[in-house]
Wavefront OBJ file of the C-alpha trace (Angstrom):
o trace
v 19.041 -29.970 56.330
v 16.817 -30.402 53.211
v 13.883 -27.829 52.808
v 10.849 -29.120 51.022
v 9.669 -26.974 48.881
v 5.533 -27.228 48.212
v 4.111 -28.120 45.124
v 2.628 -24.341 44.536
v 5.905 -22.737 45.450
v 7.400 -24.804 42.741
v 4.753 -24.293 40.065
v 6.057 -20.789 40.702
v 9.220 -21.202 39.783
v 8.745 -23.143 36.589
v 6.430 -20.478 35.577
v 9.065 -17.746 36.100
v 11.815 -19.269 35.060
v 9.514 -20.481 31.779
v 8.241 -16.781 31.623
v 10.563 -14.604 29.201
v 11.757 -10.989 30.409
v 9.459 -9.081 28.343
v 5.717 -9.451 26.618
v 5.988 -9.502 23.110
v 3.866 -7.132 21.364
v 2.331 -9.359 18.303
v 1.365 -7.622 14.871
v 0.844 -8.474 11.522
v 1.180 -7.390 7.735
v -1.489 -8.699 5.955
v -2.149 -8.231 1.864
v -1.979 -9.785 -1.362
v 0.259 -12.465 -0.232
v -0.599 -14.592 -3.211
v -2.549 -14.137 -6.706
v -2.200 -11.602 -9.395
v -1.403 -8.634 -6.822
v 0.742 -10.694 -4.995
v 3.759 -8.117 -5.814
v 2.507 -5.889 -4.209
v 2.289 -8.100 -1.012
v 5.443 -9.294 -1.358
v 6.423 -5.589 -0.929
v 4.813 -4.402 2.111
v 5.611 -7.916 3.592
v 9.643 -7.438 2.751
v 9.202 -3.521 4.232
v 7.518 -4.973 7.239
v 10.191 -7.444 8.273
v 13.094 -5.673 7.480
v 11.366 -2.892 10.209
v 10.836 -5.360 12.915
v 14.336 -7.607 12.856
v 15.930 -3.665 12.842
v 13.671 -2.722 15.963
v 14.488 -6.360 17.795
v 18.014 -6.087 16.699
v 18.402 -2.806 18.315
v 16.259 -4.407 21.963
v 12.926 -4.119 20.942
v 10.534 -1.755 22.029
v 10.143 -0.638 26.083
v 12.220 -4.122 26.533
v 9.291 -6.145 24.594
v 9.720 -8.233 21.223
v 7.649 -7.197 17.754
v 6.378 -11.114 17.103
v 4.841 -10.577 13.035
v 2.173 -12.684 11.823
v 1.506 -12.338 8.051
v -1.994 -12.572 6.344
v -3.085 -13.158 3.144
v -6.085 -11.329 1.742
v -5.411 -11.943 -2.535
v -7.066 -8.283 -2.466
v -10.878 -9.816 -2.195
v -12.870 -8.204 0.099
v -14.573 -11.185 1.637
v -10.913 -12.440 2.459
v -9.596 -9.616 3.872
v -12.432 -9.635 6.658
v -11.788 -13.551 7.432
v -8.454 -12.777 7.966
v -9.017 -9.303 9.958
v -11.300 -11.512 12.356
v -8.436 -14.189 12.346
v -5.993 -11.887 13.556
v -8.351 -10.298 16.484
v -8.402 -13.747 17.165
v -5.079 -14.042 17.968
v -4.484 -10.851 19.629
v -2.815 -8.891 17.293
v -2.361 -5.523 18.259
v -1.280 -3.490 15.165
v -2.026 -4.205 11.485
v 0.094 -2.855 8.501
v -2.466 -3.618 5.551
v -4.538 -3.825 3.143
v -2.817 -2.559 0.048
v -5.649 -2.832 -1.723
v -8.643 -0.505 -0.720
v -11.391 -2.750 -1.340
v -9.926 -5.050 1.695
v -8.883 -2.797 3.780
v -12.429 -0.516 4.042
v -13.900 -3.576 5.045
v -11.346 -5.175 7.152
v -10.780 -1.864 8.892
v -14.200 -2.133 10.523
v -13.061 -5.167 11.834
v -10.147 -3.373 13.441
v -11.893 -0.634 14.429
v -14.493 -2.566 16.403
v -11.531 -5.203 18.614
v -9.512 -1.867 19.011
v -6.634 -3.213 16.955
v -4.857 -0.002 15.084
v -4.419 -0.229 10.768
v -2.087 1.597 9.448
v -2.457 1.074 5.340
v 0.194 1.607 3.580
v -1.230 1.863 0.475
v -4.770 2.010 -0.001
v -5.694 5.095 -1.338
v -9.457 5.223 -1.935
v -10.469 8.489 -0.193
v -13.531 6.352 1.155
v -10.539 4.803 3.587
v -10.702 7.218 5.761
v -13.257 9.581 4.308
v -15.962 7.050 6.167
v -13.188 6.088 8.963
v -14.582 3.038 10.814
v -12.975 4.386 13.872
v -10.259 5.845 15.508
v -7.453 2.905 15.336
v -7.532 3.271 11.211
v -4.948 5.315 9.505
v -3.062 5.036 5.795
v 0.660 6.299 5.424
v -0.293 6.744 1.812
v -1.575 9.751 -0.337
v -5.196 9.499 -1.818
v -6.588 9.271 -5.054
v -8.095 12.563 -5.284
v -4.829 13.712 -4.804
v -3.123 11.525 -7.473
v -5.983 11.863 -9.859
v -5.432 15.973 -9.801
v -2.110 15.479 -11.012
v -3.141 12.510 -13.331
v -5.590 15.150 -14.846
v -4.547 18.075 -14.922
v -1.364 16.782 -16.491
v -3.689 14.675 -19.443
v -5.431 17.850 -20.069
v -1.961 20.461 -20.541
v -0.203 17.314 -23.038
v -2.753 16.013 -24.580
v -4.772 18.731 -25.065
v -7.822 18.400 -27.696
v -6.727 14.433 -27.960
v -9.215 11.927 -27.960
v -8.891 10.879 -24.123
v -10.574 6.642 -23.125
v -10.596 6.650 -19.287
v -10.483 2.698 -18.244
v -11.309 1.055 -14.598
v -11.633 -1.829 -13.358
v -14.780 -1.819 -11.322
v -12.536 -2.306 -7.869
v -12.531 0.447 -5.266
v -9.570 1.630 -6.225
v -9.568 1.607 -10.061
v -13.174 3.189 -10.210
v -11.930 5.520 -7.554
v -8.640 6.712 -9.322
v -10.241 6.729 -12.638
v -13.208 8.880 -11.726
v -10.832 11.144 -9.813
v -8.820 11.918 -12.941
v -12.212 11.930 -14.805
v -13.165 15.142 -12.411
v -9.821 16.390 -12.815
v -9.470 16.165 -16.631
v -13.590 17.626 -16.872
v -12.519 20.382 -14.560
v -9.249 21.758 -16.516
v -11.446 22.166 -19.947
v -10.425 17.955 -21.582
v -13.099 15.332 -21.994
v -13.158 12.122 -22.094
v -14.114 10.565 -25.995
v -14.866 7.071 -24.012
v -15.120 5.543 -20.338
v -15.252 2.267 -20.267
v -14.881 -0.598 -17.568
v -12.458 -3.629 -17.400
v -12.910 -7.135 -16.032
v -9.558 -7.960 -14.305
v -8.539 -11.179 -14.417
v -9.018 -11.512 -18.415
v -6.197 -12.175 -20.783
v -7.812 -11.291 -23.934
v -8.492 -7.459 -24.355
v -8.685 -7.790 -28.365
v -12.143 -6.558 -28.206
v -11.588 -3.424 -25.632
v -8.513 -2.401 -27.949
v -10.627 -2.792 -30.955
v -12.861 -0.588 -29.820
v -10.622 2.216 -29.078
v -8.421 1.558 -32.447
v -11.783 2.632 -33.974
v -12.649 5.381 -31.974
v -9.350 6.542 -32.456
v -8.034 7.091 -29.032
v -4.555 9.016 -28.609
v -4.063 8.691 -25.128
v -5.261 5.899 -22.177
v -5.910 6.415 -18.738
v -6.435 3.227 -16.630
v -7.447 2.829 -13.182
v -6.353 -0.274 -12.355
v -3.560 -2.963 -11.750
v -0.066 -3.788 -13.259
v -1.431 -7.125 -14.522
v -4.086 -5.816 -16.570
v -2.372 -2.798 -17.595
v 0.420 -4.723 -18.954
v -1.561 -6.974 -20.669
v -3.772 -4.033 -22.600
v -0.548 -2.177 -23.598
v 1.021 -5.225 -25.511
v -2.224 -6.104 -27.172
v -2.440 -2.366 -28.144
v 1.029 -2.137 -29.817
v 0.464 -5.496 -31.256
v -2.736 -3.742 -33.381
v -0.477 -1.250 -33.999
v -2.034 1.041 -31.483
v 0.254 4.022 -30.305
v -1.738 5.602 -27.760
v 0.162 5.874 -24.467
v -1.270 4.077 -21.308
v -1.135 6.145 -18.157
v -2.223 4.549 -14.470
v -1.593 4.980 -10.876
v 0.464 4.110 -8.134
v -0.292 0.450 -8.567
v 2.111 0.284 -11.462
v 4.619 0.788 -9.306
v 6.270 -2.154 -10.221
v 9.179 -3.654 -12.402
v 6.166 -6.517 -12.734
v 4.891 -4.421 -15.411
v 7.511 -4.764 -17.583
v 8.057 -8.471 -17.475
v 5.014 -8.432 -19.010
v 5.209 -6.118 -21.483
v 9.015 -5.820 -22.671
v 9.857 -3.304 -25.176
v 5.519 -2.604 -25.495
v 5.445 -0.799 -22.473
v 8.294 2.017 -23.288
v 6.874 5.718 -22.241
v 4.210 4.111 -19.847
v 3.521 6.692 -17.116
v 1.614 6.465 -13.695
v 2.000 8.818 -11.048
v 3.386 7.715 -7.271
v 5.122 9.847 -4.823
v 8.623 11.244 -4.971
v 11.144 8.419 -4.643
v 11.645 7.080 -1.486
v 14.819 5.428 -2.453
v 16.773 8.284 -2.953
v 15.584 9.501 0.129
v 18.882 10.120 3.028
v 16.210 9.199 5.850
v 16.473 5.628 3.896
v 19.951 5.591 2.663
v 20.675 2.803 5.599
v 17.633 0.558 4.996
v 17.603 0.615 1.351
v 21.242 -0.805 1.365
v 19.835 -3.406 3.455
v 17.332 -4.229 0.487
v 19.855 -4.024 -2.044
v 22.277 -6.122 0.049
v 19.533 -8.748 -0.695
v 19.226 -8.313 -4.192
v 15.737 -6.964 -3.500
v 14.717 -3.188 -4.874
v 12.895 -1.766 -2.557
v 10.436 -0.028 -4.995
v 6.355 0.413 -4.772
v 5.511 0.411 -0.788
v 8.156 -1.408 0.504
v 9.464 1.208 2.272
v 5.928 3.049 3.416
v 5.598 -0.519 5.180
v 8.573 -0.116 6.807
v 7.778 3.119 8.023
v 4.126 1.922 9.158
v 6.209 -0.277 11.737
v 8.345 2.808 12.916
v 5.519 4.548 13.461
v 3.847 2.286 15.564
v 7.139 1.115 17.410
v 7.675 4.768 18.190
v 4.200 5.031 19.375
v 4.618 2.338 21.520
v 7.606 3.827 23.079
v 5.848 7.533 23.791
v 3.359 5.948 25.250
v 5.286 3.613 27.247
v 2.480 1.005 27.166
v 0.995 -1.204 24.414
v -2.948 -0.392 25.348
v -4.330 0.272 22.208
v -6.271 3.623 23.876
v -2.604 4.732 25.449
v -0.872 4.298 22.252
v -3.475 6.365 20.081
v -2.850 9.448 22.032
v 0.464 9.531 21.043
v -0.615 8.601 17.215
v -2.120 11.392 17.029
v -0.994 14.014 18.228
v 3.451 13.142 17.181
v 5.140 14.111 14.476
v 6.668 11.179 13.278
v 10.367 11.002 11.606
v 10.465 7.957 9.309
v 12.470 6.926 6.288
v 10.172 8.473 4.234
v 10.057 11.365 5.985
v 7.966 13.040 8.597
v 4.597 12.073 9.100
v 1.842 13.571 11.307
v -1.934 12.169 11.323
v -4.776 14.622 10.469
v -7.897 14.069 12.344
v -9.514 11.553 9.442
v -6.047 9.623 9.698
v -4.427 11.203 6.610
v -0.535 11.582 6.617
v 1.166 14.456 5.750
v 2.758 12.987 2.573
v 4.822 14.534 -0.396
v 2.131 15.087 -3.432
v 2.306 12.751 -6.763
v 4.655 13.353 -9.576
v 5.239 11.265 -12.509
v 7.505 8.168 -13.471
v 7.745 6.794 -16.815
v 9.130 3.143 -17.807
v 12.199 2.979 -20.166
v 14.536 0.425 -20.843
v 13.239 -2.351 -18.510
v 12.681 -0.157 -14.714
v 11.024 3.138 -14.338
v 11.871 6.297 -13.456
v 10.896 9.888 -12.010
v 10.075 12.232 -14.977
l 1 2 3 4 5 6 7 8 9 10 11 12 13 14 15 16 17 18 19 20 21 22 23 24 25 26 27 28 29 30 31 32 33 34 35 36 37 38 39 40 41 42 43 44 45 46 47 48 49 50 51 52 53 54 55 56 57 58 59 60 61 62 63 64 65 66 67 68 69 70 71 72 73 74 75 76 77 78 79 80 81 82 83 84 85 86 87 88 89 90 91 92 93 94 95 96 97 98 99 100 101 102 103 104 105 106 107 108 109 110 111 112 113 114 115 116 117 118 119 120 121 122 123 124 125 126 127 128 129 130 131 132 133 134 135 136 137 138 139 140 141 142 143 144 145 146 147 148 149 150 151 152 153 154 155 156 157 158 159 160 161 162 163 164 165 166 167 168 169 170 171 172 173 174 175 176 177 178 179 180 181 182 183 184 185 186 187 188 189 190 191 192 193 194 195 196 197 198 199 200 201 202 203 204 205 206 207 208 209 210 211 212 213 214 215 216 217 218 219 220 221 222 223 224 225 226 227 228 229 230 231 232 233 234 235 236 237 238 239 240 241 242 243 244 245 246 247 248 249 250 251 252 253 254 255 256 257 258 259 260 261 262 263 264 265 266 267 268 269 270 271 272 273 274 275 276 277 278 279 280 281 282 283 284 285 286 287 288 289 290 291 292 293 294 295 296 297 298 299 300 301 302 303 304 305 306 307 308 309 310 311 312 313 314 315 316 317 318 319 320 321 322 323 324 325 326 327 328 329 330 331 332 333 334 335 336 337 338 339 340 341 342 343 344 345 346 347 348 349 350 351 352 353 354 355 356 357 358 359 360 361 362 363 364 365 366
């Protein structure tokens, strides 16, 4: 005997059997994906994929998929809030990103209002989270008031009674870092002999290193990006200008060199301890290298972004945004780079800034 089946019952069945086991959790990494920072995205975006095909690989997270979705926000503000609205738009529910801060203060409101949760791992403008746009924003990263004390303290104990030119570049994190290590420098008895602002995006700085070849400058401190940096220390040593350029994290990057070559020898920027030599990331750093790719800058702060979040999700046992917040906050988070517990603004507990210098083509930890 043959039993009919009706039409709804078997609309059922296609939709079950079409239905996977689990509801993947979408999420995205979105930064400079392309443009002069675009190193920078290429790092977060190789940290964040390496973390998700490990947390699939091992079944995912309370039996559900990570599904990434990557943005591209060349570090302009007006871009990073299309593509924050883009991704509410498709239902993202976690966000590694910006790096840089003047996209992600403005993209974080964004987030904050379609209760997605940011996790930055790398913009560091104390504004971030300073003027949090709500509860679902959070950076992995120290802060420039942080780096800037080191930044300095340490210009004003080396270089003491030198003739100090603080540079930025007008963005929110060059003006920030710069005026930081303004404060700091002021504070520990140095002064500055000139301040002066950059327009990134330039190639010819002839006239800027003119002007501190005559005021006779001895030491450089620029707030700003590799690309610019580089560019200012060759045309410096090619008018036989000495004076040693020191940045920030965001010359974190072998980048730096390509464009300087032998120019940018004794270079120094601060950045956290490295992450590489880290046991927590012996595994996943072989991973990298097993790629040819050196996980340097914040590849692996990316990475641990996603095992935050992934771990969140498991605590909480749920994916609602509200549910998984509770657990944000209050865990204490083990990650490759170490533990990491929120503050109430969204602050990590991070190791403090020390020094790298570049030599012979790569940098390393003074």
């Amino acid at each position: 005997m043959k039993t009919r089946l009706s039409a709804g019952l078997l609309t059922g069945l296609a939709l079950a059997l079409a239905t996977p086991a689990y509801a993947d959790v979408t999420i995205a990494v979105v930064g400079p994906m392309t443009g002069s920072n675009a190193v920078y995205g290429g790092q977060m975006r190789n940290g964040v994929e390496q973390a998700v095909a490990d947390i699939n690989a091992a079944g995912g997270v309370n039996g559900e998929k990570l599904v990434l979705k990557v943005g591209d926000d060349a570090c302009d503000p007006k871009q990073a809030v299309n593509v924050a609205n883009q991704m509410a738009g498709e239902k993202v529910k976690f966000v590694v990103g910006h790096y840089c801060s003047g996209s992600s203060i403005p993209a974080s409101a964004v987030y904050a209002e379609e209760d997605i949760i940011e996790i930055s791992p790398a913009s560091t403008n104390p504004v971030f989270t300073d003027k949090r746009a709500g509860p679902s924003i959070y950076r992995i990263c120290g802060r420039d008031d942080q780096q800037g004390a080191v930044a300095g303290k340490y210009i004003a104990e080396n270089f003491k009674g030198k003739k100090v030119a603080i540079l930025h570049d007008k963005s929110a994190y060059g003006k920030g870092i710069a005026d930081e290590t303004l404060k700091a420098l002021q504070a520990a008895g140095g002064k500055e002999t000139l301040y002066e602002a950059i327009t990134a995006g330039e190639k010819d700085y002839s006239a800027l290193v003119s002007k501190l070849k005559q005021a006779g400058v001895e030491v450089i401190y620029l707030g700003g990006y590799h690309t610019e940096g580089g560019l200012i220390v060759r045309q410096l040593r090619e008018q036989g200008v000495n004076a040693p350029l020191i940045g920030g994290d965001a010359l974190a990057t072998s980048d730096f060199w390509a464009i300087t070559g032998k120019a940018g020898e004794g270079t120094l920027f601060t950045f956290p301890p490295d992450q590489r030599k880290l046991p927590s990331a012996a595994e996943v750093v072989a991973k990298f290298k097993a790629k040819n790719f050196d996980p340097q800058g914040y590849t692996l702060y990316s990475y641990a972004a996603v095992q935050i979040y992934a771990d969140a999700l498991k605590a909480a046992k749920s994916s609602d945004t509200e549910k998984v917040l509770a657990e944000m906050n209050k865990a204490n988070f083990k990650t490759i780079v170490g533990d990491v517990k929120f503050d109430e603004k969204g602050d990590p507990t991070v190791a403090g800034y020390v020094f790298y210098e570049f030599k012979d083509g790569s940098y390393v930890e003074k």
